[in-house]
MISE-463841 format. One record per residue: residue number from 1; residue in one letter; x, y, z of N, C-alpha, C in turn. Coordinates in Angstrom, 2 decimals. Atoms other than C-alpha are relative to their C-alpha. Layout:
REM residues N
+-----+------+---------+---------+---------+---------+---------+---------+---------+---------+---------+
!  nr ! rest !     n.x !     n.y !     n.z !    ca.x !    ca.y !    ca.z !     c.x !     c.y !     c.z !
+-----+------+---------+---------+---------+---------+---------+---------+---------+---------+---------+
! NUM !    A !       X !       Y !       Z !       X !       Y !       Z !       X !       Y !       Z !
...
+-----+------+---------+---------+---------+---------+---------+---------+---------+---------+---------+
***
This chain:
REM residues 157
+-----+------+---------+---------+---------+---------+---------+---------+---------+---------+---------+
!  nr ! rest !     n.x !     n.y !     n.z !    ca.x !    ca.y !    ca.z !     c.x !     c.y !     c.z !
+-----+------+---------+---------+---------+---------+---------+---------+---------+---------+---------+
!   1 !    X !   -0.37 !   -0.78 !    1.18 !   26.97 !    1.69 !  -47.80 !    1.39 !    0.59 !    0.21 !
!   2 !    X !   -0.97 !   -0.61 !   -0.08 !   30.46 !    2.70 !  -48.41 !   -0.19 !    1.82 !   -0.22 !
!   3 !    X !   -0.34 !   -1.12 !    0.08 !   31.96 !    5.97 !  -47.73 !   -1.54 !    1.34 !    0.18 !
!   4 !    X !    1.35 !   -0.83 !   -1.42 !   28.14 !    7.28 !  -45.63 !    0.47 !    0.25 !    1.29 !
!   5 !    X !    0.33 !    0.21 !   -0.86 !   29.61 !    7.16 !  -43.02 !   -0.07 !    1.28 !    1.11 !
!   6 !    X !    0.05 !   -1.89 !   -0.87 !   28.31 !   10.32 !  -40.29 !    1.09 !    0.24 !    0.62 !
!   7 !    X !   -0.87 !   -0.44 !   -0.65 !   30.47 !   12.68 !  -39.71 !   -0.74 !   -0.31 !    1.77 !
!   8 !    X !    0.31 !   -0.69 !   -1.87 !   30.54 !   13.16 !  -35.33 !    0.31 !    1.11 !    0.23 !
!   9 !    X !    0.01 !   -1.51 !   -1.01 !   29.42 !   16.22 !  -33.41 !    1.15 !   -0.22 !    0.46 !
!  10 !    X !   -0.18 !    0.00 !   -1.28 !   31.69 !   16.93 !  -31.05 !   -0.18 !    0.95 !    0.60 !
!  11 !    X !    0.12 !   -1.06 !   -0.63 !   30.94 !   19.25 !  -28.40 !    1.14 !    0.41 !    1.10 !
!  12 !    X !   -0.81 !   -1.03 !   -1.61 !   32.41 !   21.89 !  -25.62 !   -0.34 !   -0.89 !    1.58 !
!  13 !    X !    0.34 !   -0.23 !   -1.48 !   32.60 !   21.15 !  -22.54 !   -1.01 !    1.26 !    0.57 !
!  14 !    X !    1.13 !   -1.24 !   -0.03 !   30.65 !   24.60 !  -21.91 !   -1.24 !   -0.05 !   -0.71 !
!  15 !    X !    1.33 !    0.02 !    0.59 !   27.82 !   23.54 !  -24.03 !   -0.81 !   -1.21 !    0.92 !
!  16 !    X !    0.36 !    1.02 !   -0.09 !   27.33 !   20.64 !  -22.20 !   -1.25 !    0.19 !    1.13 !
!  17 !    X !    1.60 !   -0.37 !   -0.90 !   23.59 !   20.24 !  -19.64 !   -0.58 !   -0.88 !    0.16 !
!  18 !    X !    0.60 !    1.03 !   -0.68 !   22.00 !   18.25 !  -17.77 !   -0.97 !   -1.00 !   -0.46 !
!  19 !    X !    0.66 !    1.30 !    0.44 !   20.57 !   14.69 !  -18.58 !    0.40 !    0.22 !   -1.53 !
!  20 !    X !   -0.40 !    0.09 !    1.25 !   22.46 !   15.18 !  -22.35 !    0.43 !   -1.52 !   -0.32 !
!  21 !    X !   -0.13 !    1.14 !    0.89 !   22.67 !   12.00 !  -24.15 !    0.97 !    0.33 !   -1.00 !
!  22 !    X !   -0.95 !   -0.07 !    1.14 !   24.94 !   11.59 !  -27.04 !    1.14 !    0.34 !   -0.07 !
!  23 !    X !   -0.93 !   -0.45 !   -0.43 !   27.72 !   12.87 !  -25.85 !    1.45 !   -0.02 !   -0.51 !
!  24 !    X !   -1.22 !    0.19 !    0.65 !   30.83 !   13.04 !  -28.27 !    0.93 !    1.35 !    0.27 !
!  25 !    X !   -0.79 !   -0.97 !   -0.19 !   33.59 !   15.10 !  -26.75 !    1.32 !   -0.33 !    0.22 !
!  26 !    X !   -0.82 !    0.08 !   -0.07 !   37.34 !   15.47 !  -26.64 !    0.72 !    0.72 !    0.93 !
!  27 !    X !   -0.01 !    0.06 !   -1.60 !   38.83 !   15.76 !  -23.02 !    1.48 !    0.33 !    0.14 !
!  28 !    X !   -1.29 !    0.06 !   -0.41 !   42.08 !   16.36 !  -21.46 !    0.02 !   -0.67 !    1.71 !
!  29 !    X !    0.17 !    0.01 !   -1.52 !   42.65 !   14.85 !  -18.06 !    0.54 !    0.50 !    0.85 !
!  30 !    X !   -1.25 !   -1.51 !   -0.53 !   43.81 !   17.31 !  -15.41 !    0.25 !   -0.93 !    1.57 !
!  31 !    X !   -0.10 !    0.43 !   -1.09 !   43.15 !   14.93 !  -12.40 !   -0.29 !   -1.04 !    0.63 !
!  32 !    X !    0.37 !    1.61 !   -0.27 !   42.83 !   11.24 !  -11.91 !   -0.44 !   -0.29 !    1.26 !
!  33 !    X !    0.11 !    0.43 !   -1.52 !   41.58 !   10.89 !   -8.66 !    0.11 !   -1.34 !    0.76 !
!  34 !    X !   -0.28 !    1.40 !   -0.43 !   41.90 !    7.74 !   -6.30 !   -1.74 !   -0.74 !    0.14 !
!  35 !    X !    1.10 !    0.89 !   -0.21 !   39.72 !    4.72 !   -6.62 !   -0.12 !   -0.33 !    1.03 !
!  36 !    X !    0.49 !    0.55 !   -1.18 !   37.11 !    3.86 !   -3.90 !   -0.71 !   -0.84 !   -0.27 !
!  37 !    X !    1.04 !    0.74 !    0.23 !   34.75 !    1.28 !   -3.27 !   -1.25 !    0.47 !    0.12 !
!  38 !    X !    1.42 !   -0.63 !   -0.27 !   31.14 !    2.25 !   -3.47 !   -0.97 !   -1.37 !    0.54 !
!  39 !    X !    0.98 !    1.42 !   -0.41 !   27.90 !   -0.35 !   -2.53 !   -0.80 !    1.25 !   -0.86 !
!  40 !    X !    1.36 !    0.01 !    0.42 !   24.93 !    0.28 !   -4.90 !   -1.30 !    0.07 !   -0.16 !
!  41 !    X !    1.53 !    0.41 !    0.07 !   21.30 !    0.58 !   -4.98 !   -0.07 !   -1.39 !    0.04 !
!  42 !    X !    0.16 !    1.51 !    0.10 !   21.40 !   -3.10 !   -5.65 !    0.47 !   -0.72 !    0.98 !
!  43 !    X !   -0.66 !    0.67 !   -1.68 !   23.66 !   -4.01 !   -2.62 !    1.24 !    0.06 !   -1.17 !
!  44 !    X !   -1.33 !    0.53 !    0.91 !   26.62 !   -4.75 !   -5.54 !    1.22 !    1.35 !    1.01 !
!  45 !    X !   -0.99 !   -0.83 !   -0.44 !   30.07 !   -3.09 !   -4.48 !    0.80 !    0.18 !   -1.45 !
!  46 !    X !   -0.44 !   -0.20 !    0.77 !   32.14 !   -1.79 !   -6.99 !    0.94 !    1.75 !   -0.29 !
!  47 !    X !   -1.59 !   -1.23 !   -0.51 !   35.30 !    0.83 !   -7.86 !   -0.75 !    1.02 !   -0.83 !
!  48 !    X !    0.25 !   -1.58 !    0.59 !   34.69 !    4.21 !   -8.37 !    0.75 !    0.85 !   -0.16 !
!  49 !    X !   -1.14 !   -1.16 !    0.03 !   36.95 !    7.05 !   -9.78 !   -0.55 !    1.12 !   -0.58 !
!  50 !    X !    0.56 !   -1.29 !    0.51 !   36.16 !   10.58 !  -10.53 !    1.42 !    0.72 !   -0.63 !
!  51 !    X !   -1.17 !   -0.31 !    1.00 !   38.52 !   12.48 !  -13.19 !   -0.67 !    1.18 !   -0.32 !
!  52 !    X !    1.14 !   -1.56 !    0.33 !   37.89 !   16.33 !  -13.46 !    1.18 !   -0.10 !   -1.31 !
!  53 !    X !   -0.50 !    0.40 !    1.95 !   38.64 !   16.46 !  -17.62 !   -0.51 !    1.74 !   -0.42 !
!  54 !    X !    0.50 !   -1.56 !    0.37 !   38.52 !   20.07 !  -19.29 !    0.50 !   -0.53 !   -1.57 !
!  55 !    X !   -0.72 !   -0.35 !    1.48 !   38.95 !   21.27 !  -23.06 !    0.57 !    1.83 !    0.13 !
!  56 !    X !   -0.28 !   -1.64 !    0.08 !   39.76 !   25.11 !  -24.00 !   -1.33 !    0.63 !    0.47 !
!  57 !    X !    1.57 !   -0.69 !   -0.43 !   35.83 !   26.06 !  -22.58 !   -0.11 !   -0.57 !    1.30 !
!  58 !    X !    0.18 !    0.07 !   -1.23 !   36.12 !   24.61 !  -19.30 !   -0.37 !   -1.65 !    0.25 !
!  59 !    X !   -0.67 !    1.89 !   -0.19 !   36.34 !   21.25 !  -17.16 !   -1.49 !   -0.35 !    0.51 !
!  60 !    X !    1.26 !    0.67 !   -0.46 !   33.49 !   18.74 !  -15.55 !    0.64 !   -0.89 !    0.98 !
!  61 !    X !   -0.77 !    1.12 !   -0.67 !   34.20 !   15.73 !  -13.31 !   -1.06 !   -0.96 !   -0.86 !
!  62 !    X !    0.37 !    0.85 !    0.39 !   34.00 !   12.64 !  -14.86 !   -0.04 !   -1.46 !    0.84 !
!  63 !    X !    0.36 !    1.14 !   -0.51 !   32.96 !    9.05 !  -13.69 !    0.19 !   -1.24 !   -0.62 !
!  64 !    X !   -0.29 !    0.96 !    0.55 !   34.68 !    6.19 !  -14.11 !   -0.40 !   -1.32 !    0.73 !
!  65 !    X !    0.28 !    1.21 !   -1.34 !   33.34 !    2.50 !  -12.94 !    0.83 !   -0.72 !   -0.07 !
!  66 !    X !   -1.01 !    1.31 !   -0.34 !   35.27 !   -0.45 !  -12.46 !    0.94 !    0.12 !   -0.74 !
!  67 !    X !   -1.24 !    0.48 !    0.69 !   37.89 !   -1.10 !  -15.05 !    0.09 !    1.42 !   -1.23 !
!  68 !    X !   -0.08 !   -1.61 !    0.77 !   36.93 !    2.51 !  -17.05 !    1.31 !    0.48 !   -0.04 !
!  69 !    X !   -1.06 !   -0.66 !   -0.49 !   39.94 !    4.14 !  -17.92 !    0.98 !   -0.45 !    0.77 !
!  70 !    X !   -1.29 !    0.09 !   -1.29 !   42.16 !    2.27 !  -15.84 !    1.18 !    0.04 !   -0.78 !
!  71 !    X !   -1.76 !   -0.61 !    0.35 !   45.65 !    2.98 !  -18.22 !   -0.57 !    1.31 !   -0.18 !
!  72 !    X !   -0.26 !   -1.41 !    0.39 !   44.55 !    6.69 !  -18.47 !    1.00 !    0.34 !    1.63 !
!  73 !    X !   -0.85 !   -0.34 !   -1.10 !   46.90 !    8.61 !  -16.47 !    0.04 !    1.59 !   -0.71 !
!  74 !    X !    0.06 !   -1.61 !    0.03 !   47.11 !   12.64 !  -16.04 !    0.53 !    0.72 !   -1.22 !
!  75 !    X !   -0.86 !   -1.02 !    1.64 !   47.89 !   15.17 !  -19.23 !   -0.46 !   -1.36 !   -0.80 !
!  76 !    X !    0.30 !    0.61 !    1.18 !   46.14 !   12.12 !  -21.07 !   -1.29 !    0.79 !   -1.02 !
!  77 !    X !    1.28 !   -1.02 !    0.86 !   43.82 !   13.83 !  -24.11 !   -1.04 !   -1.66 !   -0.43 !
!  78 !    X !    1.19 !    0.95 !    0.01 !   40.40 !   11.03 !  -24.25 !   -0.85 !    0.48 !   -1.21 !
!  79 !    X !    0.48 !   -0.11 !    1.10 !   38.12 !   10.96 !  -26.78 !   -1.33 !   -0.67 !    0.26 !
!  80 !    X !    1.10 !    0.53 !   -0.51 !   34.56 !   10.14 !  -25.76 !   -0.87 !    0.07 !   -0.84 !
!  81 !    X !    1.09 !    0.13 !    1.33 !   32.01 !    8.79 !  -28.19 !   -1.60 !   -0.52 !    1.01 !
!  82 !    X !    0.89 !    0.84 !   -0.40 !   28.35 !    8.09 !  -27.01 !    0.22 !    0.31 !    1.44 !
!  83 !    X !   -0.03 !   -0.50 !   -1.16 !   28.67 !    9.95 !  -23.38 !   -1.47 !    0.46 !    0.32 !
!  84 !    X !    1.26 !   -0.75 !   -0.92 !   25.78 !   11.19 !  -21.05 !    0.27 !    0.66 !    1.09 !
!  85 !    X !   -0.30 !   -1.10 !   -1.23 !   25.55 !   13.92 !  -18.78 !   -1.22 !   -0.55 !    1.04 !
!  86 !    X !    1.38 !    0.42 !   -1.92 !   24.05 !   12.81 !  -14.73 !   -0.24 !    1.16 !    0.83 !
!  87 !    X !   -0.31 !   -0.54 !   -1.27 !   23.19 !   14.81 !  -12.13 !    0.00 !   -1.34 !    1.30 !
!  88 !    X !   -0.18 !    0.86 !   -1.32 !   24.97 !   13.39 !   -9.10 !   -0.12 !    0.80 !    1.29 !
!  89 !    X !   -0.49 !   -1.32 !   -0.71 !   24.03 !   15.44 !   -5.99 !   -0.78 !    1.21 !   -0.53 !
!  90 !    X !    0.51 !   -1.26 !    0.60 !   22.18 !   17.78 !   -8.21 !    1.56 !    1.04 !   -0.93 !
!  91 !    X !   -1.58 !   -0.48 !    0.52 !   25.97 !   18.46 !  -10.01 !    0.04 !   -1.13 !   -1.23 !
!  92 !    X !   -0.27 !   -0.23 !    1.67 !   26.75 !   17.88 !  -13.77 !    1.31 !   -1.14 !    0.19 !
!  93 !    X !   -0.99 !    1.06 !   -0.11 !   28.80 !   14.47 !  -13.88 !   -0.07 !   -0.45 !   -1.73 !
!  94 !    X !   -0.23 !    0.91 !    1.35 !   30.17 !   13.17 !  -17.52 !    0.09 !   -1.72 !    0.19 !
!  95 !    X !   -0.26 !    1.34 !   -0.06 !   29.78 !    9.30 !  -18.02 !   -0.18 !   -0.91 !   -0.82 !
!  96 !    X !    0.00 !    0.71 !    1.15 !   30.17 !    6.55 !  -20.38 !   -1.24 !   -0.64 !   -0.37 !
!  97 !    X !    1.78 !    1.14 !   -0.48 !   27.10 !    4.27 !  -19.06 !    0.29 !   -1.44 !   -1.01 !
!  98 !    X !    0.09 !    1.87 !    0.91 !   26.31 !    0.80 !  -21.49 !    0.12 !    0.56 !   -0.90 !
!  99 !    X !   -0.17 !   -0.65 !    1.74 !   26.46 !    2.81 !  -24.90 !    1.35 !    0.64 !    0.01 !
! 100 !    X !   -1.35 !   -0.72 !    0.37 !   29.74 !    4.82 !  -24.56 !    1.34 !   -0.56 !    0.11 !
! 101 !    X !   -1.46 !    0.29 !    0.42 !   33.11 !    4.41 !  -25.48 !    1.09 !    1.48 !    0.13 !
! 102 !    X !   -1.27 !   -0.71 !    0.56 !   36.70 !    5.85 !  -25.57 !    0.48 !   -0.27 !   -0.81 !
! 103 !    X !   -0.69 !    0.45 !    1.32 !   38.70 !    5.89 !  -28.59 !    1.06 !    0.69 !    0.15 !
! 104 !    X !   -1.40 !   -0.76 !   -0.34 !   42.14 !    6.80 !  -29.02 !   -0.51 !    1.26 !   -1.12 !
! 105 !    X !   -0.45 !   -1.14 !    0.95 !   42.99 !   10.30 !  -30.74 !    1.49 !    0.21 !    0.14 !
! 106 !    X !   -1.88 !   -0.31 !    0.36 !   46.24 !   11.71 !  -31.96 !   -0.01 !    1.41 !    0.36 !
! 107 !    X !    0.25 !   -1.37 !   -0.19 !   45.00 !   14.82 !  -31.13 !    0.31 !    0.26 !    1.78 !
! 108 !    X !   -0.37 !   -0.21 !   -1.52 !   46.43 !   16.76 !  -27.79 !   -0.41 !    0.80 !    0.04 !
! 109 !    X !    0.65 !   -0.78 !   -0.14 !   44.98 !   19.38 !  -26.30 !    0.76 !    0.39 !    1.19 !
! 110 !    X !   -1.50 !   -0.42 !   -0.39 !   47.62 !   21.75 !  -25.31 !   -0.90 !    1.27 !    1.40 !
! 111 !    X !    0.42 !   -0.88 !   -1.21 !   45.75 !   24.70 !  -23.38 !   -1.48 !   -0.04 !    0.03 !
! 112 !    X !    1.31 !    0.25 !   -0.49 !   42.88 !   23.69 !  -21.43 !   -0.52 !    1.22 !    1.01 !
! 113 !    X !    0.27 !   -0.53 !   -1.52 !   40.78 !   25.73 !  -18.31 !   -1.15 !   -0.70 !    0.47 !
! 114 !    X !    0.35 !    0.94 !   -0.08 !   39.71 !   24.44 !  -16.04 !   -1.47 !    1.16 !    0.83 !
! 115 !    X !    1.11 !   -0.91 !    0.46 !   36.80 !   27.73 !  -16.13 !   -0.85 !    0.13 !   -0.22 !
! 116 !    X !    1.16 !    0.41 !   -1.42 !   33.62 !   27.31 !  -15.69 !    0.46 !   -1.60 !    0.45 !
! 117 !    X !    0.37 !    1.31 !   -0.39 !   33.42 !   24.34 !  -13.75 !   -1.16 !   -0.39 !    0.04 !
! 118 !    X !    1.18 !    0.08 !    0.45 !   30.83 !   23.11 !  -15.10 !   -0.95 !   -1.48 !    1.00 !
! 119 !    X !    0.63 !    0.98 !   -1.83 !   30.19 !   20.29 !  -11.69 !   -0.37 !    0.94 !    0.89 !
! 120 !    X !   -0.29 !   -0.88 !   -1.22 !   30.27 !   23.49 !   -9.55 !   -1.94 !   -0.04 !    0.12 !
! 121 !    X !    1.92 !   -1.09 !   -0.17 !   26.46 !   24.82 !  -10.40 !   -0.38 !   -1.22 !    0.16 !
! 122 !    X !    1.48 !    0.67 !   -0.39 !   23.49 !   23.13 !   -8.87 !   -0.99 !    0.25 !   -0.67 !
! 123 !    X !    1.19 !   -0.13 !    0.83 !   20.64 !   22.20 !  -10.47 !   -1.28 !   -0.69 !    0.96 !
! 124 !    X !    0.98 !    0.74 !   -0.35 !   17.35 !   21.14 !   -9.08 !   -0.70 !   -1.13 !   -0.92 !
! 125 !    X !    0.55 !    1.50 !    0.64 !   16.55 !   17.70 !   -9.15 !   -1.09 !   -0.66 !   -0.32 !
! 126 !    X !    1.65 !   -0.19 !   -0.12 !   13.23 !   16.74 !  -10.89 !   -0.35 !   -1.56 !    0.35 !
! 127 !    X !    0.47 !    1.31 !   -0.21 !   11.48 !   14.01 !   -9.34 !   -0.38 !   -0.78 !   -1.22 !
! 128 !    X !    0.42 !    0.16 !    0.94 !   10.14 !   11.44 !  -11.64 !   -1.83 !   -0.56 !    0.38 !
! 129 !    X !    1.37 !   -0.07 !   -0.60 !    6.08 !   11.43 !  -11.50 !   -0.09 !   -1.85 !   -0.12 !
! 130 !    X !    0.50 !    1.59 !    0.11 !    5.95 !    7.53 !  -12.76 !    0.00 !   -0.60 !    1.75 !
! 131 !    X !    0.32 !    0.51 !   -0.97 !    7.01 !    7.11 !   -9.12 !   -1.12 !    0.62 !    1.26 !
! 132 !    X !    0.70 !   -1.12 !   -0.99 !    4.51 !    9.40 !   -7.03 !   -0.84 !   -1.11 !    0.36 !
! 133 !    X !    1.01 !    0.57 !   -0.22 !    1.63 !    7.06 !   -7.15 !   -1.44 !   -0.06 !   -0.36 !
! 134 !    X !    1.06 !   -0.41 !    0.50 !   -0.72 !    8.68 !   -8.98 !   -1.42 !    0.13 !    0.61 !
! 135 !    X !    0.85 !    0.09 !   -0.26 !   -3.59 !    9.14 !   -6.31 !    0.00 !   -1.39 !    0.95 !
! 136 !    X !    0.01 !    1.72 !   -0.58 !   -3.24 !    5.11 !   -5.28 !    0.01 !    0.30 !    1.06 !
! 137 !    X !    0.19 !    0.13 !   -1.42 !   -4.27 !    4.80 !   -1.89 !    0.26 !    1.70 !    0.40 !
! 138 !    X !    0.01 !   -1.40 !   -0.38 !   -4.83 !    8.69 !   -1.33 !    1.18 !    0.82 !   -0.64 !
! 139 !    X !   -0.52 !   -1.00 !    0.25 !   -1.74 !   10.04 !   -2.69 !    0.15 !    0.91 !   -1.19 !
! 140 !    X !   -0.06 !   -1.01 !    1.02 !   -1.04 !   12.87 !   -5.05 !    1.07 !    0.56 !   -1.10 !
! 141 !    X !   -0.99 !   -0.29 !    0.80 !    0.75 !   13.89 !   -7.81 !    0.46 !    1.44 !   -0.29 !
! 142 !    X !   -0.66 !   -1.60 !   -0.68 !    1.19 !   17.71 !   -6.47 !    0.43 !   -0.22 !    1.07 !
! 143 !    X !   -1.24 !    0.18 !   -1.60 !    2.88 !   16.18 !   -3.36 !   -1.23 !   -0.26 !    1.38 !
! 144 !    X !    1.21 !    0.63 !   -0.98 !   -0.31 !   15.64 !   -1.28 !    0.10 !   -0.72 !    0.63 !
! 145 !    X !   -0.21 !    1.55 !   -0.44 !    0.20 !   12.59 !    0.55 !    0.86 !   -0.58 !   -0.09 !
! 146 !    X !   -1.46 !    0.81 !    0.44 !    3.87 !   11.87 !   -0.62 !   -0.11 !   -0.97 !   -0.81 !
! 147 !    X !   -0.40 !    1.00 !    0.65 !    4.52 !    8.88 !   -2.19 !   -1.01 !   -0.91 !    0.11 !
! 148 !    X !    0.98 !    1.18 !   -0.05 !    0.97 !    7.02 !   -2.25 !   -0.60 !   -0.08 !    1.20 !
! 149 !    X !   -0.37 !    0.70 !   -2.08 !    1.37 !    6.45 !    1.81 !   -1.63 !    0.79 !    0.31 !
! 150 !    X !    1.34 !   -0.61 !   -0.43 !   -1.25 !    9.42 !    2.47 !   -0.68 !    0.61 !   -0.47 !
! 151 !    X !    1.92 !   -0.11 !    0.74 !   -4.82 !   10.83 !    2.42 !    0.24 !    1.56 !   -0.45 !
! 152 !    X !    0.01 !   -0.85 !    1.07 !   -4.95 !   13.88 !   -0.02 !   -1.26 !    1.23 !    1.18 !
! 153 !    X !    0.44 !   -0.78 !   -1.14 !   -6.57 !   17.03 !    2.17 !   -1.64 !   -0.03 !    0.07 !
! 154 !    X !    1.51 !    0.56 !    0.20 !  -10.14 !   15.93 !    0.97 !   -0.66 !   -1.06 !    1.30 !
! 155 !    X !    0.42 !    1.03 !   -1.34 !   -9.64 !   13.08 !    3.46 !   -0.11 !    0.52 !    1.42 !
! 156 !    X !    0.29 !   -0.64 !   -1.16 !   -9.80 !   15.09 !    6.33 !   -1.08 !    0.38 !    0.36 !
! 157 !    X !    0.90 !   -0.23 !   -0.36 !  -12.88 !   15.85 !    6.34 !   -0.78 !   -0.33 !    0.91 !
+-----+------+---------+---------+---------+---------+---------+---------+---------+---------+---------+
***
């Protein structure tokens, strides 16, 4: 349908919280950091760059993979459509993932801080129960037995 088309949120940096989906925000970059190689859960290797990005409410570090971002360069203003917030570490990481995008803007973003740092705070990391084991072979899903492996305090008997 012509002329439907949704406006976009965008949000603060300071509003932003852990495991957030949707993520439409407008960035400044204050610090390009140098690409490393990482290795994977999977065994794969692949480049990694972290970019601490603020607006006027305060900065984050962001996560770039392989070819992400590679012409941004420092004092660039980004434009992030379709972002998600990780904890990496138990710390507040911005990232594009398979759904997000950058888009250009014309828009600059003249005075940033870089105030809370919103990577700084720790959060506790919640396990996820799908993997516990549910009981299977003795273990528990209050931590009983860890991960399936052992006998639940009943078995002692």
């Amino acid at each position: 349908m012509e002329g439907s088309e949704e406006e976009i949120r965008y949000v603060k940096v300071s509003e932003l919280q852990p495991k957030m989906g949707g993520v439409n925000i407008i960035v400044k970059i204050l610090d390009l950091g140098e690409e490393r190689e990482v290795r994977t859960r999977r065994g794969e290797t692949r480049r990694l760059r972290e970019a601490r990005v603020a607006d006027e409410t305060g900065s984050i570090l962001m996560t770039l993979w392989d070819d992400q971002g590679s012409d941004f360069k420092d004092n660039d203003t980004i434009k992030i459509v379709n972002g998600y917030i990780s904890l990496v570490r138990g710390h507040m990481r911005l990232g594009l993932g398979r759904y997000g995008s950058f888009e250009d803007t014309d828009e600059a973003l003249e005075e940033v801080s870089e105030e809370p740092d919103m990577s700084e705070k720790e959060y506790e990391m919640e396990h996820d129960r799908r993997w516990r084991g549910y009981g299977s072979r003795g273990g528990s899903y209050r931590g009983r037995g860890g991960y399936g492996g052992g006998r639940g305090e009943r078995g002692r008997e």
